[in-house]
N, C-alpha and C positions, 0 to 999 in steps of 0.2 A: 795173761793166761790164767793169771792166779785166783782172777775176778771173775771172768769167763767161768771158768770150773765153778763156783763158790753159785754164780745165777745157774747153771746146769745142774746142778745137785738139789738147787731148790732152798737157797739162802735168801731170804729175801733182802739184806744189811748189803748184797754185792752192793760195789763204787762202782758205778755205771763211769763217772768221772776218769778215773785210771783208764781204763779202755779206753774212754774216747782222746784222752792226752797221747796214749801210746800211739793210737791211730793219726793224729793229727803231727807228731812229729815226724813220723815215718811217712807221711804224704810230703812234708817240708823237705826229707832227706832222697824223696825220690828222684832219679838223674836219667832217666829215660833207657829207653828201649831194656825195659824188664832189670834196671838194677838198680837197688837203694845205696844210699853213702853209707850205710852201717855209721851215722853219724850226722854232723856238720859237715865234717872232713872225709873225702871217699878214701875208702880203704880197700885196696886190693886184696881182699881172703875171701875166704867162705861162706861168710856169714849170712848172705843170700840164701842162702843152702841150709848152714845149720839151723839159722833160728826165724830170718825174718818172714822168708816166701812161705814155710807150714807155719807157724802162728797164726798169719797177717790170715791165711786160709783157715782156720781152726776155730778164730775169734770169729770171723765176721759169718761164717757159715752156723756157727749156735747164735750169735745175735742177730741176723739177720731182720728180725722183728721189729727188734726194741732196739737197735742201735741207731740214733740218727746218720749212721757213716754209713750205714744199707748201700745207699745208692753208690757208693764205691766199691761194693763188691765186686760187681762186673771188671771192673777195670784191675782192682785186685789178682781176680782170676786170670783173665789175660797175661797180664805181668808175671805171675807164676808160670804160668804156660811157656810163655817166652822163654824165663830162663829157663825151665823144664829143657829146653830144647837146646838153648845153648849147655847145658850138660851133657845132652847125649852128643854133641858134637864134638868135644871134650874128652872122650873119651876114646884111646887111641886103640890101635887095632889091636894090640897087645894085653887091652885092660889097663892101661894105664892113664892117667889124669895131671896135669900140670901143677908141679910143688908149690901153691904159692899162696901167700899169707902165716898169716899166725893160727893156732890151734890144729895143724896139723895130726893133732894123737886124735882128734876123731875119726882118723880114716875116712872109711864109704862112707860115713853121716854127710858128708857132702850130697849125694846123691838124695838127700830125702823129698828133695820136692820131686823132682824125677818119679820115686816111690811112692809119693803122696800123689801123684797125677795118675799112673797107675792105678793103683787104690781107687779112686774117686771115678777114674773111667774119663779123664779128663785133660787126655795126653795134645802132644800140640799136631797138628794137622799135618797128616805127612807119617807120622812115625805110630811103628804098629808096636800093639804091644808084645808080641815077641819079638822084636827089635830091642826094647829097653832090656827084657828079659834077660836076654845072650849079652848085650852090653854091661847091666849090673852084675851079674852071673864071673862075667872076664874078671871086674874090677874086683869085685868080695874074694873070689880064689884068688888072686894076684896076691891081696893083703892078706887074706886069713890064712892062708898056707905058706907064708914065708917063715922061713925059722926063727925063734924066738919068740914070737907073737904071742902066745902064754906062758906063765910061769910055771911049776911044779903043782900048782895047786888047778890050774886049769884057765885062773883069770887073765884076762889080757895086760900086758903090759905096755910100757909108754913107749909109742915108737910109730912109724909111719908106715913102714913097712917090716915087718921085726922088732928087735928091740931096738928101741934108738932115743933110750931117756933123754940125753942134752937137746933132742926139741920140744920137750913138755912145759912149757910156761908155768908162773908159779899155780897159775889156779887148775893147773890139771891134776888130778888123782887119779887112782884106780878107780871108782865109780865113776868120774865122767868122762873116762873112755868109751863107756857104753851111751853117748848119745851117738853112736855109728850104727846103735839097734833099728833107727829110724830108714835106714834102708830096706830093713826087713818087712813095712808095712804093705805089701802085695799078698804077702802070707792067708791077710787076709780076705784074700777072694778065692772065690770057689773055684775049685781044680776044674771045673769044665768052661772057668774064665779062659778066654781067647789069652790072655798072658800067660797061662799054661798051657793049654791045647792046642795050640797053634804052633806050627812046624817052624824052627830054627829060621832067623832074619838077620841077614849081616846091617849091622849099625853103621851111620854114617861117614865114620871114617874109614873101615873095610873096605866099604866100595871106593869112597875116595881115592885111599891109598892104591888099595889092588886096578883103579883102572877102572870103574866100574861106573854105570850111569850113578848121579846122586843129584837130590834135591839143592834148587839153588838157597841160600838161606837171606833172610829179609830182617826187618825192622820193623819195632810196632812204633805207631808215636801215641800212645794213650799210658 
């Protein structure tokens, strides 16, 4: 990302090299139907979420040109898309999402590819963008309204839902709690975007639960 930034600004010294190692590990750590191992070793958390599916989308969308990995973007994208979709599945009628892995003090950062598919106008087939809208909407009030959740000064604190320091891993502070801002990226589209103007859609498991017709969900194999 570091290098990305550094040829978008207009550096010409970027390590074109970095990129394409990040890229070529992350194609070795991919385990099908939209999830990477965060690794060698698959690890059950987030990370899907926080950092790989928007980067993997970030890098290869400003390189696209000049990156010999071009031609995997297509598939990139899909793969995001996917999980896109098993997020919003994920999310329960209530606004809530399954406790699991490490870095929980990011909250909604989970959501950011969901927000990033929004954003880009790139959601997965089937789900409308007021659909995601009322599903992130549930989850962000669920967390950011629960007590404790900032301190006297206004900043958030370490917890998942409230305060709840004893899950904060050693590398979490008060600053990178704020990678859960990454759910906020719909902001930036225009209020006469269809993720705003468009009338309230119950999310996947609403109808689920309530009884309701709902899309049957599939598998990519790319």
């Amino acid at each position: 990302m570091v290098e990305t930034a550094l040829r978008l600004f207009g550096e010409r010294d970027w390590d074109s090299t970095r990129v394409e190692y990040a890229l070529r590990q992350h194609e070795q750590w991919y385990l099908g139907d939209g999830v990477y191992g965060d690794g060698p070793s698959y690890h059950a958390d987030y990370y899907n979420a926080f950092v790989i599916h928007p980067m993997l989308i970030d890098i290869l969308s400003h390189l696209e040109n000049e990156c010999r990995w071009a031609e995997k973007f297509p598939h990139v994208r899909e793969r995001s898309r996917r999980y896109a979709a098993q997020l919003e599945r994920m999310i329960s009628p209530e606004g809530t999402f399954p406790v699991l892995g490490r870095s929980l003090a990011y909250r909604f950062g989970c959501l950011h590819p969901l927000a990033q598919a929004a954003l880009t106008r790139c959601l997965p087939e089937g789900i409308s963008p007021a659909r995601v809208r009322c599903a992130m909407t549930a989850v962000i009030r669920r967390m950011i309204e629960a007590p404790g959740t900032f301190d006297e000064h206004g900043w958030l604190k370490i917890g998942f839902c409230g305060s709840q320091p004893d899950i904060g891993e050693s590398y979490i502070s008060t600053g990178s709690l704020y990678l859960c801002a990454g759910a906020f990226l719909p902001l930036g589209l225009p209020d006469s975007a269809a993720f705003w103007s468009d009338p309230d859609d119950d999310w996947t498991s609403v109808r689920a639960w309530g009884g309701l017709p709902f899309a049957i969900d599939h598998s990519i194999s790319v």
